[in-house]
C-alpha positions in Angstrom: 0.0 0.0 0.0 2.8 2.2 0.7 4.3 1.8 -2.8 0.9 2.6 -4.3 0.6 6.1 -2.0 4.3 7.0 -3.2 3.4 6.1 -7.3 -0.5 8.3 -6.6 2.1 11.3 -6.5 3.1 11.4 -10.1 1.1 14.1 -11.1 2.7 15.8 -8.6 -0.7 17.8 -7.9 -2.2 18.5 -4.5 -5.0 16.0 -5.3 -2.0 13.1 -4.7 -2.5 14.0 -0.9 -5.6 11.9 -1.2 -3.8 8.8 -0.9 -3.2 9.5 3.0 -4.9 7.8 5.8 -6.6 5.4 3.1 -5.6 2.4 5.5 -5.5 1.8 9.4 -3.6 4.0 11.4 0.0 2.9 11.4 2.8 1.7 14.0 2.5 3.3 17.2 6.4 5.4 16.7 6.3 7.9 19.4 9.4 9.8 19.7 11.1 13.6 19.7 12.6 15.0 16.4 14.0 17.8 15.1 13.9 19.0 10.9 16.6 21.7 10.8 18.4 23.8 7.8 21.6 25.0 8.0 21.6 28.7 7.1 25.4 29.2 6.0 25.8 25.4 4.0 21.8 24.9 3.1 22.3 21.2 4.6 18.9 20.3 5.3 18.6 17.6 8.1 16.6 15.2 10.7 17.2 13.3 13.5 15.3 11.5 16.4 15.2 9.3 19.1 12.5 6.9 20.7 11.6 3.9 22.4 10.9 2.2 19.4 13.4 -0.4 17.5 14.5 1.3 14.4 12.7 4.9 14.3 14.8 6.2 11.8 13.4 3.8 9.0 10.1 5.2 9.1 10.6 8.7 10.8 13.3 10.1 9.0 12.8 12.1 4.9 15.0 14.0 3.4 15.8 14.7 0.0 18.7 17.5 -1.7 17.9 20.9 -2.8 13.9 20.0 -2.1 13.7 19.7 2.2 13.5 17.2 5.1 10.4 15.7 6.6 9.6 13.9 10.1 6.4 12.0 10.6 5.8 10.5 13.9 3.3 9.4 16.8 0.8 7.2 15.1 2.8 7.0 11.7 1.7 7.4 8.4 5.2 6.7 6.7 3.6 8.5 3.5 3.4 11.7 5.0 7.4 11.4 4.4 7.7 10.7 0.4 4.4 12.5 -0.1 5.7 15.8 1.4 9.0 15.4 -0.6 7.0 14.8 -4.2 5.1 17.9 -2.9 8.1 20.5 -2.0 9.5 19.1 -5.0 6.5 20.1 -7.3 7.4 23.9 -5.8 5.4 24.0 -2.6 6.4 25.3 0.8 6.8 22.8 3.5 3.2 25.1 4.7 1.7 24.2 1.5 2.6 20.7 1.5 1.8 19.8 5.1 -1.7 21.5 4.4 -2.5 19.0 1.4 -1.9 16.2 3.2 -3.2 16.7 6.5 -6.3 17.9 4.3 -6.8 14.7 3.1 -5.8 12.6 6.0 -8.7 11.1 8.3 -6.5 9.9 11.0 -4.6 13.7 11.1 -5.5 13.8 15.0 -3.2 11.2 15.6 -0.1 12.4 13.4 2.9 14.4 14.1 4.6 15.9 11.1 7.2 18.2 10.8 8.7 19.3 7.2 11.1 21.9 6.0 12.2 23.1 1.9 14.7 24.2 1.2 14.4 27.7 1.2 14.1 27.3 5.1 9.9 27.4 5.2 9.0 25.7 7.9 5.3 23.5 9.3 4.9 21.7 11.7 1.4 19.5 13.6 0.7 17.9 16.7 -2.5 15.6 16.9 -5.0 16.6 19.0 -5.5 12.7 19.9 -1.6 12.8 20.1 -0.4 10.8 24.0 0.8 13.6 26.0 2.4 15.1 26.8 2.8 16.1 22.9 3.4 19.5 21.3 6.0 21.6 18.5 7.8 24.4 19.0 8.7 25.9 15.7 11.5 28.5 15.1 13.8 30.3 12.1 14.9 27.5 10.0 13.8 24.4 12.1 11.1 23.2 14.0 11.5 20.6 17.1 8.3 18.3 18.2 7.6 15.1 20.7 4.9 12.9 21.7 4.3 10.5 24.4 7.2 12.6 26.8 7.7 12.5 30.4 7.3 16.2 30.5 6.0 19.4 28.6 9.0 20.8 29.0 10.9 18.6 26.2 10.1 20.7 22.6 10.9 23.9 24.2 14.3 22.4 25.3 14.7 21.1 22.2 14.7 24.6 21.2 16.5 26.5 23.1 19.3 23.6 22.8 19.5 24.0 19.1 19.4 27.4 18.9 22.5 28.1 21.1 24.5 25.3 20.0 27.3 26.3 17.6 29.1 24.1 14.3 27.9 22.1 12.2 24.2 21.1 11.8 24.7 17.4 13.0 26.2 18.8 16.1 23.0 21.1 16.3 21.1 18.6 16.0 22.2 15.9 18.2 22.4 19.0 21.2 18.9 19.1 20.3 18.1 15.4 21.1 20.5 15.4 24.4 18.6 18.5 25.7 15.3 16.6 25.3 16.6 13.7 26.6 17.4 16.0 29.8 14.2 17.5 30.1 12.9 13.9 30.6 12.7 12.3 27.0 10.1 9.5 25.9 8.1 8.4 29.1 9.0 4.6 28.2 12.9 4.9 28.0 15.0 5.2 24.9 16.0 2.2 22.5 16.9 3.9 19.4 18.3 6.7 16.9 18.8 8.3 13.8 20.0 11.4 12.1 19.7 12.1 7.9 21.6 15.5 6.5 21.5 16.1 2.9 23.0 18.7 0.7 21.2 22.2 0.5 21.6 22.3 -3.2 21.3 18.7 -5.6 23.8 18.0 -7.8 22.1 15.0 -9.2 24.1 12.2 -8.2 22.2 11.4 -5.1 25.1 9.0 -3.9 26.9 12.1 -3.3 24.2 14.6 -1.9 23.6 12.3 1.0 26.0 13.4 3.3 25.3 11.7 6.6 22.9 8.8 7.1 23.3 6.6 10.3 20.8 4.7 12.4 20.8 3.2 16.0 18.4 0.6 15.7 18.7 -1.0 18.9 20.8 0.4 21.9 20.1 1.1 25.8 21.9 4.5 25.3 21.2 5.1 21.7 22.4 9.0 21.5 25.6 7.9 23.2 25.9 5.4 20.1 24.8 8.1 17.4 27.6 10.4 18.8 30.3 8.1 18.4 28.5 7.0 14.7 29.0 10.9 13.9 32.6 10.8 14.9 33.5 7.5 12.9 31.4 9.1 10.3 33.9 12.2 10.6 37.2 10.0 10.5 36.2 8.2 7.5 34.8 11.2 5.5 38.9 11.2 6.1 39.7 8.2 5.3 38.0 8.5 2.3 39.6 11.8 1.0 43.0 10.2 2.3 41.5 7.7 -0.7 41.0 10.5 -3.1 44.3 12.0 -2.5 45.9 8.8 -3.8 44.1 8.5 -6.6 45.0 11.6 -7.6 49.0 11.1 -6.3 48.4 14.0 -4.1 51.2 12.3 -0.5 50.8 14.9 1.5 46.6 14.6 0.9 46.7 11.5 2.0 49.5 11.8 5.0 46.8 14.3 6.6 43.8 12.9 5.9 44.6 9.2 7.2 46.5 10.8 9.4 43.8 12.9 10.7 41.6 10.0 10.9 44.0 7.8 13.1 44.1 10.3 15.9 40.3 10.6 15.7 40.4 6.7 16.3 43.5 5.8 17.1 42.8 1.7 18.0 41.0 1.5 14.4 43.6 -1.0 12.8 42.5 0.3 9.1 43.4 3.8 9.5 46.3 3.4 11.5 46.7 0.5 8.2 46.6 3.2 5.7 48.1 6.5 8.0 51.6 4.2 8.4 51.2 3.7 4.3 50.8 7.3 3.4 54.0 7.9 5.9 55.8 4.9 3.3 54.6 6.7 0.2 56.0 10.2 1.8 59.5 8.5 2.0 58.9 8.2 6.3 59.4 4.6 6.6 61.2 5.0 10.2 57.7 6.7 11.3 55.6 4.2 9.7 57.0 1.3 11.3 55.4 1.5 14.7 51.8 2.2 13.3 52.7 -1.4 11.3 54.1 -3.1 14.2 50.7 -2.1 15.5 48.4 -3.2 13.1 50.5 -6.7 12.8 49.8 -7.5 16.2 46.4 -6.7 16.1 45.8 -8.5 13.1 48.7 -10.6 10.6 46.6 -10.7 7.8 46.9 -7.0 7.1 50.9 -8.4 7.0 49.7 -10.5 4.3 48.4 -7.4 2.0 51.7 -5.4 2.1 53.2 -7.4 -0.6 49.9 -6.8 -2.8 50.2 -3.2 -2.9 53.4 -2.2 -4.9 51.8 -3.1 -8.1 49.1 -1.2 -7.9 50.2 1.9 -7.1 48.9 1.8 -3.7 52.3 1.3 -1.5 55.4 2.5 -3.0 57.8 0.4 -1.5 60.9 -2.0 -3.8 61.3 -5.4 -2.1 63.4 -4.7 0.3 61.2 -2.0 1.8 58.3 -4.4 2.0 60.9 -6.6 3.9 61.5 -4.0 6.4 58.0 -3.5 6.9 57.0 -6.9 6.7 60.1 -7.3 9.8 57.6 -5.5 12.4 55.5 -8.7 12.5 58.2 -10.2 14.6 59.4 -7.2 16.4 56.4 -7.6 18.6 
């Protein structure tokens, strides 16, 4: 049924919106959320957290250069896809929200949130939404919650994201821990998700999703999405360390993997590739350490050092790979 709301959209006309609420109200996914824009990159964004195994594959819409939708409480998942055709067609997140909620029977038992691109913002709370339940909306985001301990939780929400500082993930993610402090989902926490695409598309959507990571199970699932944002950090590094190989560019990579490795320093792969890069830069005394390292920790990365010469990837003659191949007895 799902498939057949998405496909009623084609037109791309307001009508479409009549495809919502046309079966039972959906899965019970109570939760807190915020749908934020990033005013200096455009990066449009959502994240949440509930008691409620994995809330970000049904919560969580976004899309490049058209906006970001959350759809919560009693879920209609459509609201998400239907609100993204919509804002795509050229309406505001307003607009949108409007047309489906217009057509939506079971509308006193949604919570929705959406946001374009241009930073227009909607948001509605469900009358017959479990309270304590409400929205708080503000310039270029809106924060909302259902089913909370406290009343308190939106408007901390708030506040939290409108003080925090860098980038939007980290705006984000002080949003959740401030509602999380105010008292959170009134049956716990079990998971967590956060979605940021680019402001702008370039039409490679591969490339426009910058940051998609889910918690589907966890007893302190922000704790887990902060440390997924951080590895998602180091290997946005390692993969420009990648990039700067590619492109022959040593000193690229040396900082890059580099930069990665002291993000993580007891990740075997980056400290792998970081003592590789220090090879390629003519540092072989430096790189040995990081090897003797990653042998211990694992031989069979041992076993790919003689691989890599051929390809470009190591540039090391045979009696450098001996050296380096040495470290796995030095331990």
């Amino acid at each position: 049924m799902r498939s057949t709301l998405c496909g009623l959209v084609a037109g791309l006309s307001l009508a479409a919106a009549s495809a919502v609420g046309q079966e039972a109200t959906g899965r019970p996914v109570h939760t807190f959320s915020i749908v934020a824009r990033d005013t200096v990159t455009g990066e449009l964004g959502v994240a949440v957290q509930s008691h409620w195994f994995s809330v970000g594959s049904s919560v969580t819409w976004a899309e490049a250069g058209v906006g970001a939708v959350a759809t919560q409480s009693f879920i209609d998942p459509a609201y998400g896809p239907l609100g993204l055709d919509l804002m795509r067609a050229g309406k505001t997140a307003p607009q949108a929200l409007a047309a489906i909620l217009a057509s939506d029977p079971g509308k006193d038992v949604r919570q929705v949130a959406m946001i374009d691109a241009q930073g227009n913002v909607a948001a509605h709370t469900g009358l017959r939404c479990i309270p304590d339940a409400g929205h708080r909306v503000g310039r270029n985001f809106s924060a909302q919650a259902n089913l909370m301990l406290t009343p308190k939780v939106w408007g901390a929400m708030a506040a939290a994201f409108e003080s925090a500082r860098g980038p939007l993930a980290e705006r984000m993610l002080a949003a959740l821990d401030a509602a999380q402090e105010a008292g959170g989902d009134i049956r716990g926490k079990q998971s967590a998700a956060i979605l940021i695409v680019r402001g702008t598309s370039t039409g490679r959507p591969w490339a426009d999703r910058l940051m998609d990571l889910r918690v589907e199970d966890h007893p302190n699932p922000l704790g887990e999405l902060r440390r997924l944002v951080r590895l998602h950090r180091a290997y946005e590094h390692m993969n420009n360390g990648d990039l700067a190989v590619e492109k022959g560019d040593v000193d690229g990579a040396l900082h890059h993997y580099g930069a990665a490795e002291e993000m993580f320093p007891t990740n075997l792969e980056m400290k792998f590739w970081h003592a590789a890069a220090l090879v390629n830069a003519g540092r072989l005394k430096e790189s040995l350490p990081l090897f003797r390292d990653v042998f211990a920790g694992d031989p069979h990365w041992a076993t790919l050092i003689p691989r890599l010469p051929a390809t470009g990837t190591l540039n090391a003659d045979s009696a450098t790979v001996q050296i380096i191949l040495s470290q796995v007895r030095a331990r």
